[in-house]
N, C-alpha and C positions, 0 to 999 in steps of 0.2 A: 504493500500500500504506500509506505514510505517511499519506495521508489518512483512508483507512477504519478505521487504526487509532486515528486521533486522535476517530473519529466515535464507535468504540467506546468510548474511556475519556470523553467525554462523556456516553455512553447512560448507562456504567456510575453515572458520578460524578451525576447528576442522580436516578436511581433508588437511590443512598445518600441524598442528601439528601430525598428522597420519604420514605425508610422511616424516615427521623430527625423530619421534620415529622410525619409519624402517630402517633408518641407522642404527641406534644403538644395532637393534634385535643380538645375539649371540646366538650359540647352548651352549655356554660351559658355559653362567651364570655366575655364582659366580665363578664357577671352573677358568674365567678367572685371578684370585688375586692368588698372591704365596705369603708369608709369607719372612719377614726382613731376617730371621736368615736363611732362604732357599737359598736366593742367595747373600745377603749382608755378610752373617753371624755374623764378630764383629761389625757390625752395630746396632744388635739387643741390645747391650749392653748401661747400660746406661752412659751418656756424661757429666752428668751433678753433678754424686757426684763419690768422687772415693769407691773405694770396702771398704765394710765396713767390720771388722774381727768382728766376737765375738764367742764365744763358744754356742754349741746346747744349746737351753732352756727346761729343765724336769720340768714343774709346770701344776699349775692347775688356771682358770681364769672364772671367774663369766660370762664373755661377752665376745668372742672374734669377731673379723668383717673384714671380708676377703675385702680389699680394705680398702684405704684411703683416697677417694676421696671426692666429697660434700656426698654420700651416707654413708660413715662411719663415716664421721666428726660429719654428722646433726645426729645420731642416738647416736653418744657415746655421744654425749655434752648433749641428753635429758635423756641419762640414767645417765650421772654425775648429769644432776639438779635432776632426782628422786632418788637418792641418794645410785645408784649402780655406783661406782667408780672404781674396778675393772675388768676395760673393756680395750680389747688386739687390736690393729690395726696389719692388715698382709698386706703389699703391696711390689709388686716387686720392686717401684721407689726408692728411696732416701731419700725421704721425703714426706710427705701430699700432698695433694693436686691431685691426681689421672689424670684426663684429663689436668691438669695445671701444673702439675709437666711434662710433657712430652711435650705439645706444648710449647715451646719455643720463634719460629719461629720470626722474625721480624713482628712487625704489631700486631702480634696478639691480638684479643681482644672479649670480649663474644657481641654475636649480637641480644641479649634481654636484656633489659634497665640494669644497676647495681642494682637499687632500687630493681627490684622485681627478678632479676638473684644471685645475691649475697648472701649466706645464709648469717641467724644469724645476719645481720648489727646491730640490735636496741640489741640485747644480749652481743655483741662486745664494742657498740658504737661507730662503722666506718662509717663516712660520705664517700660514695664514691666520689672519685676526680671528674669524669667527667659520663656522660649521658651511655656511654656504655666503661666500664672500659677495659683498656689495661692488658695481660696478670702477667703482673708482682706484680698488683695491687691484681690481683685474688687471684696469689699463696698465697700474702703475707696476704691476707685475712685466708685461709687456715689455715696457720701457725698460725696466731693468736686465730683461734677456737682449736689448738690441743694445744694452751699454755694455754688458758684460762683457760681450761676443764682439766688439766695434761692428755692429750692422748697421749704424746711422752713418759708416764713413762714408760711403758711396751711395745709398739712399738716393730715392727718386721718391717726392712725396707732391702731391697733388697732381699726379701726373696718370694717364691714363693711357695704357698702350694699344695701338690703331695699326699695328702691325707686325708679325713674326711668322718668319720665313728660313727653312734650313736650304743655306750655300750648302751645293753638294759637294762642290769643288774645293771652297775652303774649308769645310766637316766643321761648322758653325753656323750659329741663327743669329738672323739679322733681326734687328729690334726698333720699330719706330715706335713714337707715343704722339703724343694731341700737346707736347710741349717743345716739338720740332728736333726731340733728339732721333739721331741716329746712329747704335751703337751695335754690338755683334758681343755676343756670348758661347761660349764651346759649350755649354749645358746649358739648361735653361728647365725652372718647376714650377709648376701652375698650380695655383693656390686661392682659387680667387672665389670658392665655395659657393654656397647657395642663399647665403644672408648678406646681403651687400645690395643687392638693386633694391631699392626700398617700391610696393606699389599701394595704388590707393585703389579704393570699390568703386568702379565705374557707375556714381551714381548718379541720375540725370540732374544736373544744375550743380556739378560739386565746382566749377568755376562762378557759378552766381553770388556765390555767400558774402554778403561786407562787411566781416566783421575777422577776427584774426583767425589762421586755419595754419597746420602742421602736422608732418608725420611723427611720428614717437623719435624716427631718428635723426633728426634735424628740429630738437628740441631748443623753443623759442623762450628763455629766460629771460630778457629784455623785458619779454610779454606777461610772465608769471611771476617774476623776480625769484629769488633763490638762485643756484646752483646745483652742479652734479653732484655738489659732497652733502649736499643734504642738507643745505639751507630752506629755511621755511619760504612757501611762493606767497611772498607777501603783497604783491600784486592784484592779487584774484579775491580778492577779501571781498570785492563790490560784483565779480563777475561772475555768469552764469556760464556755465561750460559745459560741452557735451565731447563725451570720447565714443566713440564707433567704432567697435572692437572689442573683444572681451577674451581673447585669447591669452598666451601668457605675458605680451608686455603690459595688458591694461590691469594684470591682474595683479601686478605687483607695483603698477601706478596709480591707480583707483584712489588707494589709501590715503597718498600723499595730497591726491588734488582734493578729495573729500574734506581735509582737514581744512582745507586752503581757500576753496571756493564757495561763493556765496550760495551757486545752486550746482549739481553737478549731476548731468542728466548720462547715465550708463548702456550705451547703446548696446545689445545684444539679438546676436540671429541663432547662437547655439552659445547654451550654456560650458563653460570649462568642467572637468576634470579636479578642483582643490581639494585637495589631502592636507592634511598637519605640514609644515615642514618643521617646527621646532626647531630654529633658528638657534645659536646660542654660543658666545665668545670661546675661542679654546683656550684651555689652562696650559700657561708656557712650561710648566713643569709635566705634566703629561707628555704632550708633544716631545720635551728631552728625551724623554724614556719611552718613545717610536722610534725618532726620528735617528735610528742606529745605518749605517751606509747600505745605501741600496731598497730602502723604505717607501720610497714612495712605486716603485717598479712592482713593489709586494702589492702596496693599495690598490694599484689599479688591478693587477691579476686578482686580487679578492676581488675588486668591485666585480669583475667582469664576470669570474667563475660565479660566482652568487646572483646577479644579476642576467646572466644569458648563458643559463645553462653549462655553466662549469660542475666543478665538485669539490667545491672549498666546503670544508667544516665547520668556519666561523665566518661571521660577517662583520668585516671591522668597519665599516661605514655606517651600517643600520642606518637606512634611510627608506623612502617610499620605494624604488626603483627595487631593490631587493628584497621587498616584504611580499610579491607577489610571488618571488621565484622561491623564497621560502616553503610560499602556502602549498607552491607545484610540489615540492618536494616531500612534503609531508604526507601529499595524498598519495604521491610515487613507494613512498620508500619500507609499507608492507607489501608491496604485490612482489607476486615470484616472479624470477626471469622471464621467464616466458611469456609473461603478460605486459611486461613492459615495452609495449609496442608506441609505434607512431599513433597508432587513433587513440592507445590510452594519455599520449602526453598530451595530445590535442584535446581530450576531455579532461583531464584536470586543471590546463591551461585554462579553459571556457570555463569550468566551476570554481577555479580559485579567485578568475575575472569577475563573475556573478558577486563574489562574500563580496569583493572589495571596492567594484562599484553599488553596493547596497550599503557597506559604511558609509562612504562618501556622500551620499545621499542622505544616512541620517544623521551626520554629522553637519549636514545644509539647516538642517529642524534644529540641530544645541544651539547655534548660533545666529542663526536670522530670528528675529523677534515676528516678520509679520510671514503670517501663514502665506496670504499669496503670491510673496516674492517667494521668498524659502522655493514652492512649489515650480520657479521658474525657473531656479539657480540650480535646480537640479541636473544633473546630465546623463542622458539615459541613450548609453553608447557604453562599447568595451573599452576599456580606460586606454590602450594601446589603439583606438580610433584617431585620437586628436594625440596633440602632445600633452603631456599629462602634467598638471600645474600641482603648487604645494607655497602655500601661505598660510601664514597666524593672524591674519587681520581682514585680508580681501573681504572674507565674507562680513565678517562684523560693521564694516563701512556701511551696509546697507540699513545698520539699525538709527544712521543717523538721517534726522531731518531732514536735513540740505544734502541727498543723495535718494535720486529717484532711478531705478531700474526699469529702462523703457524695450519691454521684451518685445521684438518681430516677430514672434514667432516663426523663427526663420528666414522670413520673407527679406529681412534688411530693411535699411531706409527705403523709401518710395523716393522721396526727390529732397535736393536742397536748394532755399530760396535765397536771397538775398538776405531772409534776418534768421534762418536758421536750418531743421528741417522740417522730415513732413513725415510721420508712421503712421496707416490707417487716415484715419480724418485728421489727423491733430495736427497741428503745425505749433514746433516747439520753437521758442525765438530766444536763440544763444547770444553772446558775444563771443564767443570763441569754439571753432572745431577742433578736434585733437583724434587723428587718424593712426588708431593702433591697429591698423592692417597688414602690420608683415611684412615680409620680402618675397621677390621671386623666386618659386621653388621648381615649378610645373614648367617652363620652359627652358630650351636647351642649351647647351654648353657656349656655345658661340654667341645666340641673342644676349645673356648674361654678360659673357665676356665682354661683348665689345668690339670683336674681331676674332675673325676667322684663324687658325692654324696651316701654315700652306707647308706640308711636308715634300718627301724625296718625290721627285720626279711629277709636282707640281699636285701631287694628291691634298684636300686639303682635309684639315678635320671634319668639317659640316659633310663632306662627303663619302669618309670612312666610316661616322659616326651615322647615315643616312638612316637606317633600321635600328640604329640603338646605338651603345656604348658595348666598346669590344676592347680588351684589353689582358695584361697579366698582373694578376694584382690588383686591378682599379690605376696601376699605375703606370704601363711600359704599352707603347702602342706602335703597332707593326708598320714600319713606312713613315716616324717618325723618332730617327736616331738624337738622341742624349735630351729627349725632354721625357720628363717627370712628372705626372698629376699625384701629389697630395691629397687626397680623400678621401671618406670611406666604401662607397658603391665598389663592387667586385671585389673587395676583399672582405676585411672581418665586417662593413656596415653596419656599425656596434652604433645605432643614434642615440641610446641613451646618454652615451659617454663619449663626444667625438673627438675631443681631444687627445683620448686614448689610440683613438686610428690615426693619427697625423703624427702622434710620437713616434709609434714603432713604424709610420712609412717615411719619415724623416729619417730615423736612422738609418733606414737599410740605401736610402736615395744615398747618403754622405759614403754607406760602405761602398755602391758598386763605384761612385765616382773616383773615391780613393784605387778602388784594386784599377779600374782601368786607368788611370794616371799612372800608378806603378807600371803596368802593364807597359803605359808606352802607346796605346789602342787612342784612337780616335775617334771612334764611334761605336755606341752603348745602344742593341737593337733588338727588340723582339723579336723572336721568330712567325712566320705566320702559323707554322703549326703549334706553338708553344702557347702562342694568341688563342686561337680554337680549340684547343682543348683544355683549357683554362673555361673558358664561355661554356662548353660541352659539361664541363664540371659543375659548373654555377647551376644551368640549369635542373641541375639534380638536387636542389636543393627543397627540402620540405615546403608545404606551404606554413604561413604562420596568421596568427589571428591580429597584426599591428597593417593598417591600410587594407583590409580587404575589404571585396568590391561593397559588403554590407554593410559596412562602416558610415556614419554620417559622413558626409564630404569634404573635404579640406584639401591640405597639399601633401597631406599621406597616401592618397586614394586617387588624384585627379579630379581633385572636384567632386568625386564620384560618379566621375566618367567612365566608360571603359580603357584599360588598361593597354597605353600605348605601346608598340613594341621597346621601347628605349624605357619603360617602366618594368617589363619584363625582363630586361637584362639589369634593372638595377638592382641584383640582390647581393647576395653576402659568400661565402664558404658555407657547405651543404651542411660539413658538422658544427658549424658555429662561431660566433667570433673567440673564444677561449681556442678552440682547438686551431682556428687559423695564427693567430697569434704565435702558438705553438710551433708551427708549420713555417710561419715566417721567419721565425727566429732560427730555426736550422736551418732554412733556408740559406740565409743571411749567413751564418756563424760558416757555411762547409766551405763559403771561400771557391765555393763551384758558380753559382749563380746561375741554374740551371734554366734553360728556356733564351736568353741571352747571347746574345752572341756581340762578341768586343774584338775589333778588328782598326 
């Protein structure tokens, strides 16, 4: 009876979340995002450093790394420690620091532990201040791996590159940018991720509004007063505000502007995902007695094993992200061998998803005072649908006065006017917008970048990548000698922790560059069959319950579109990001560099 009942409040709860996603279905997808500089235009620009002069640069550079974010940081600092020192950072921002140089925003802060988020800490010797570090903490981290390593000698910052092309003849890439340099590099690593194009919801009249408008990451202080480090927006004391967005930058901004703003209207089309995060300084004497050599290499292998199906015994992070993989484990770990199959992890995965999106839910009831929001903040999706948030306060904003919750029910804003917008009949009259809509995620490598990749024999990326993304590693691509992509897709595509995929592909980018230096080799190439059976490999990889197609819509899923071929090849190592990790690190260590070829 137990059983059949428990089958039915499954049926039930899976056909709530059906009729919650159908709100949110769209014909136009991803086409529904327009771009800062589309309708903002000087918006697109950066706020945060003023214009930098300098004259084109005409050289030549051992390494250069398109980005300066943790992916060009953690790659240049292992090729300083293997003792290639000239290495060229290119980024549009101002300064290092890439997703951190641009979120700004109040509140914000990374939402996987510091210990194991934070690159480089035990190389730096940064004890981070507290359990999941505030934005400012990050950049400033940043900064200290591009001073440690001299990555700011040769730095290219406000500069955006409009060009790169491998000389077959000189076995080097030529490199133009939008600041009129033109210089050549014998390698060359891409780094330039999937948070960086900031975009806004195509929504009719978003150029009408006269009143002040911004995206979370081209945050407008001037307008709010305060600052990044967390001064009060003394500003807004008289102003009415509405934020559009309820995902995870608005939910760690909410707080701030609530306390600030005279009214502050919380626009939502799907509720988030908030869990606990239990926030909380770390004790510098604890930390002594971790932080023994080789420590933080450990965290991340806990976080990961405990986190995406390793077989670590203890969890030294305990946080959200490993509390589900615990519950998987618990229901795994009386069944006999033999039953430990694929459909049983896929069922304990979907019932341990069930307990923990039903806490989070009644955890929405301890803390909202009014029944009818409570009921709207709720999010009735597997928690691995959207990105899954965690804050101590988000929700309780809603128990103040001057914070009104203006739920779409999916639908979104309708229109915006010149004095504000418009949901259903109402038209709400703001003095200010605040567009916490993310970045582009759904489109491809090239529209992002900027600029096409023209490899050997005039092949370019857009046209290698035509059906998808094909690759060894996520990193080494066939027909394009001695460049490097940094990211997680085709190898461990560990999202909860992605700084953990840019460390261990940083490292292995500085190993093969060193052996083929030694070597005397001028060119570092994939093979084509090395390529394809890599991809042939991927494909065998399980399905999993994070983006699939029943999932409410977002940029995990397509919108919840169907599933383009380049979203099919974006997946991970079949046994997992623990056991790829594994795999790369022998990889790496035999000094073979199998699949490669260095000539």
């Amino acid at each position: 009876m137990a059983v059949r009942e428990d089958v039915r409040g499954r049926e039930a709860l899976l056909a709530r979340y059906a009729a919650e996603r159908a709100k949110r279905l769209r014909a136009d997808g991803n086409a529904q995002y327009v771009r800062l500089d589309a309708v903002l235009g000087a918006a697109e620009r950066d706020p945060y450093t003023a214009p930098i002069a300098r004259q084109p640069v005409r050289d030549h550079v051992a390494f250069a790394f398109i980005g300066a974010g943790f992916a060009g940081l953690v790659t240049g600092a292992r090729l300083v420690e293997a003792g290639i020192t000239d290495v060229r950072l290119i980024d549009k921002g101002g300064d290092v620091g890439g997703t951190w140089y641009w979120n700004r925003y109040p509140g914000a802060q990374c939402d996987t532990a510091s210990m194991v988020y934070m690159p480089l800490l035990e190389e730096t010797g940064h004890m981070p201040t507290e359990k999941y570090a505030h934005a400012p903490e990050i950049l400033e981290q940043c900064r200290r791996i591009a001073r440690q390593y001299g990555l700011y000698d040769k730095a290219l910052f406000q500069t955006e590159v409009r060009g790169l092309a491998w000389d077959d003849a000189a076995k080097r890439w030529d490199i133009t940018t939008d600041r009129g340099d033109r210089f050549t590099a014998s390698f060359v690593g891409l780094g330039t991720g999937p948070l960086h194009v900031a975009k806004l919801p195509g929504i009719p009249g978003i150029a009408d509004f006269k009143g002040r408008s911004f995206h979370t990451s081209r945050w407008d202080y001037d307008y709010t007063g305060g600052d990044a480090e967390g001064a009060a927006m003394d500003r807004l004391a008289d102003k009415r505000v509405a934020i559009i967005g309820t995902g995870a930058t608005a939910v760690q901004a909410v707080p701030h502007l609530a306390r600030a703003a005279a009214k502050l209207h919380v626009v939502q089309r799907t509720p988030s995902s908030v869990d606990a995060r239990n926030n909380a300084p770390l004790d510098p004497s604890w930390f002594a007695s971790i932080a023994t050599p080789g420590w933080q290499k450990r965290w991340l292998r806990n976080f990961t094993d405990n986190q995406a199906g390793g077989t670590a015994r203890e969890d030294l992070v305990q946080d959200g992200w490993t509390d589900i993989a615990r519950r998987i484990r618990a229901k795994l770990v009386g069944l006999p061998r033999e039953q430990l199959t694929q459909a049983a992890l896929l069922d304990a995965l979907e019932a341990s998803d069930f307990e923990k999106m039903d806490e989070i839910r009644a955890r929405v009831d301890t803390l909202v005072e009014d029944e009818i929001t409570a009921a709207k903040l709720k999010a009735w999706y597997r928690q691995l649908c959207k990105r899954p948030c965690f804050h101590d306060t988000y929700l309780q904003a809603f128990n103040l006065p001057s914070v009104e919750l203006v739920d779409t029910d999916g639908k979104g804003v309708e229109r915006i006017t010149e004095r504000g917008f418009v949901v259903g009949t109402r038209e709400y009259e703001v003095d200010c917008i605040i567009f916490a809509s993310g970045f582009e995620v759904g489109s491809g490598f090239v529209e992002r970048a900027g600029f096409d990749v023209v490899g050997r024999d005039g092949m370019t990326l857009s046209q290698a990548w035509a059906e998808g993304m094909r690759s060894l590693h996520g990193t080494h691509v066939h027909g394009f000698p001695n460049l490097f992509f940094v990211q997680p897709a085709q190898g461990a595509n560990l999202i909860s922790n992605v700084p953990h995929n840019l460390t261990e592909a940083g490292e292995t980018v500085a190993a093969i560059v060193r052996h083929a230096l030694d070597r005397g080799a001028a060119e570092v190439e994939v093979t084509a069959e090395a390529e394809r059976e890599w991809v042939e490999l991927l494909l065998k990889a399980p399905p999993t319950l994070r983006g699939a197609p029943d999932c409410t819509p977002g940029y995990y899923n397509n919108e919840g579109g169907e599933a383009t071929p380049a979203m099919r090849l974006a997946v991970g190592y079949p046994a997992g990001p623990s056991a790829y990790f594994t795999y790369l690190d022998a990889w790496r260590r035999s000094g073979m560099f199998a699949g490669l070829e260095m000539r």
